[in-house]
C-alpha positions as CSV (number, residue, x, y, z in Angstrom):
1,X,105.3,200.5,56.5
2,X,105.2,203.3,59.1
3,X,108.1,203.6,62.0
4,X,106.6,203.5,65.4
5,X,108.9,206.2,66.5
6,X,106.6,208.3,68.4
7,X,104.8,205.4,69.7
8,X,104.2,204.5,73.8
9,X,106.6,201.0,72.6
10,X,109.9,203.3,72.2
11,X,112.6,204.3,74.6
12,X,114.5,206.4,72.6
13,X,117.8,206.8,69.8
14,X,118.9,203.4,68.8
15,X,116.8,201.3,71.0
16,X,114.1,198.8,69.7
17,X,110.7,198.6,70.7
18,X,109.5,196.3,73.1
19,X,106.9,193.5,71.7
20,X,103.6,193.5,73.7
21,X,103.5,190.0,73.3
22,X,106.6,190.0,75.3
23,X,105.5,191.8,78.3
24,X,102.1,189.9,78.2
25,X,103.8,186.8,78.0
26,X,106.2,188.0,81.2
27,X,103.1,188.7,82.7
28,X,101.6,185.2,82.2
29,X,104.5,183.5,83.5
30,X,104.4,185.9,86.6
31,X,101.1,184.6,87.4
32,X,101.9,181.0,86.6
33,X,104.8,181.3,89.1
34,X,102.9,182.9,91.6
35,X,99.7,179.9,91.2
36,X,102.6,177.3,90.8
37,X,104.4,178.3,94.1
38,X,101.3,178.6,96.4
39,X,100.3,175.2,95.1
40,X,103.6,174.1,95.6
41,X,103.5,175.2,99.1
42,X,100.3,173.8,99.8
43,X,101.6,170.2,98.9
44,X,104.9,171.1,101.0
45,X,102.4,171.9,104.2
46,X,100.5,168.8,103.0
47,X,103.2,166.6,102.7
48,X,104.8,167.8,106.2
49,X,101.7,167.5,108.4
50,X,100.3,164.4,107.0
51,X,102.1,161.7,105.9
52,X,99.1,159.6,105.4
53,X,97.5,161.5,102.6
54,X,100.3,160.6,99.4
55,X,100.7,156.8,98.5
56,X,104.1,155.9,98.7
57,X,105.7,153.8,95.7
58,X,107.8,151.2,97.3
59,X,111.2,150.4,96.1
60,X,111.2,154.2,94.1
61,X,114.3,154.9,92.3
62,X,114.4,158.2,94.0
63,X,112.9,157.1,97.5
64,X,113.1,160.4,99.7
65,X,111.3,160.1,102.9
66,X,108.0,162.2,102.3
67,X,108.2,164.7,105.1
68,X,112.0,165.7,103.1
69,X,110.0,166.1,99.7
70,X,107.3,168.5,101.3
71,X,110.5,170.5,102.9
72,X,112.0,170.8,99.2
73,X,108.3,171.6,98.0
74,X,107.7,174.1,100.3
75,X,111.0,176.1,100.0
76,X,110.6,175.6,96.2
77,X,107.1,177.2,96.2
78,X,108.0,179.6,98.2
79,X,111.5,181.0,95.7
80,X,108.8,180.5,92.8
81,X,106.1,182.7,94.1
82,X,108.7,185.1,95.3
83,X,110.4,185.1,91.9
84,X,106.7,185.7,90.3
85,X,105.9,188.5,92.4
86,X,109.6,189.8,91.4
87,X,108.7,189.8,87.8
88,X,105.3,191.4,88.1
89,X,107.2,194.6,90.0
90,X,109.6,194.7,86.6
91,X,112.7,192.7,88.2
92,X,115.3,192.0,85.7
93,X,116.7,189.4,87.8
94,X,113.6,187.6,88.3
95,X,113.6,186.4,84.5
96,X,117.1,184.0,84.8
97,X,115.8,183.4,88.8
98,X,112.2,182.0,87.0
99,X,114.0,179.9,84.1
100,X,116.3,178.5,86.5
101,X,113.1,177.9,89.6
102,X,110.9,176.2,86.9
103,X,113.8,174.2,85.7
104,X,114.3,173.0,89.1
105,X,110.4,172.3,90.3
106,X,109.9,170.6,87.0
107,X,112.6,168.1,88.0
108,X,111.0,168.0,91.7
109,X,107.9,167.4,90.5
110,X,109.2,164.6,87.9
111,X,110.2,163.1,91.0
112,X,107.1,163.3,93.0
113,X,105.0,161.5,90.1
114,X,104.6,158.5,92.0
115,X,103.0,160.4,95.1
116,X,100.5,162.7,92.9
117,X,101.1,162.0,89.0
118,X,98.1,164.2,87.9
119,X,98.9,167.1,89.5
120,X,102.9,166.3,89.2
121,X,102.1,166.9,85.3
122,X,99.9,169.7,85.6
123,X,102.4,171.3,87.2
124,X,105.6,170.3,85.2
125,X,103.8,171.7,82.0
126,X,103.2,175.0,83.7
127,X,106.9,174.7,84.0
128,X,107.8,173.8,80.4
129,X,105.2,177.0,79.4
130,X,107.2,179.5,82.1
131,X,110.3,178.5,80.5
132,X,109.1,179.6,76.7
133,X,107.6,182.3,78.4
134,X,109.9,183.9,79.8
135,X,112.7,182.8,77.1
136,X,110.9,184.2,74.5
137,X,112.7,187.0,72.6
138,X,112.0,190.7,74.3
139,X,112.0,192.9,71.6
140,X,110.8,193.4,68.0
141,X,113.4,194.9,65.0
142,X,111.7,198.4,64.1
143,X,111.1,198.1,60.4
C-alpha cells in the first residue's frame, strides 16, 4: 500500500494525516450547531414574547415558569451558534465548547418535551449526532 507522504493530508515528520471524514464530519456538526442555535433562539424569542403559544403540562416534574425556559433557550442558542461558527473558522476550542453546549441543550430540551415534544426530539438527536461528530477520532494511522 502506498504512503501518502507527499499528499495535501500531511503536515510533516512524525505527524499523522488527518481523515477527511474527520473534517467533513467537523464540518457537519458546525452546521448542525449553527441550524440548532438559531432554532433554539427562535423558540427562546418565542417563548419570551408569547406565553400563549406552548401548552403548559401542569404539575411538571421540572415546572420552570415559561418566560425562564425561553431565557435559558435563548442564551443556549446563542453559545451553540457561536460555538458552530467557531468551528467552521478552525477553533480548537470550539470542539470541547460544542460537546459540552450539545450536552447541555440536549438536557434543556429533555426538559422542554412537554411544551414541544416533536421538535424537543428533533432537536436532542441533532445533539446526540454533534456529540459523535465531533468525538469522533481526528486522525488516521499512516500505513
Amino acid at each position: 500500500m502506498a504512503s501518502n507522504v507527499s499528499g495535501t493530508g500531511f503536515r510533516g515528520a512524525g505527524r499523522e494525516a488527518e481523515s477527511p471524514w474527520a473534517a467533513s464530519w467537523t464540518v457537519a456538526a458546525a452546521f448542525l450547531m449553527v441550524f440548532g442555535g438559531v432554532m433554539a433562539i427562535f423558540e427562546g424569542i418565542a417563548a419570551i414574547a408569547r406565553d400563549d403559544v406552548f401548552v403548559a403540562t401542569p404539575n411538571f416534574t421540572y415546572e420552570f415558569s415559561l418566560t425562564g425556559w425561553g431565557w435559558v433557550h435563548l442564551i443556549l442558542g446563542a453559545l451553540v451558534a457561536a460555538a458552530g461558527l467557531a468551528l467552521f473558522k478552525g477553533a480548537t476550542w470550539a470542539r470541547a465548547v460544542g460537546v459540552a453546549l450539545a450536552g447541555l441543550s440536549m438536557i434543556a430540551h429533555f426538559v422542554w418535551l412537554p411544551y414541544q415534544p416533536v421538535w424537543s426530539i428533533v432537536l436532542i438527536v441533532i445533539d446526540g449526532f454533534i456529540i459523535w461528530a465531533l468525538c469522533a477520532p481526528r486522525r488516521e494511522n499512516p500505513a
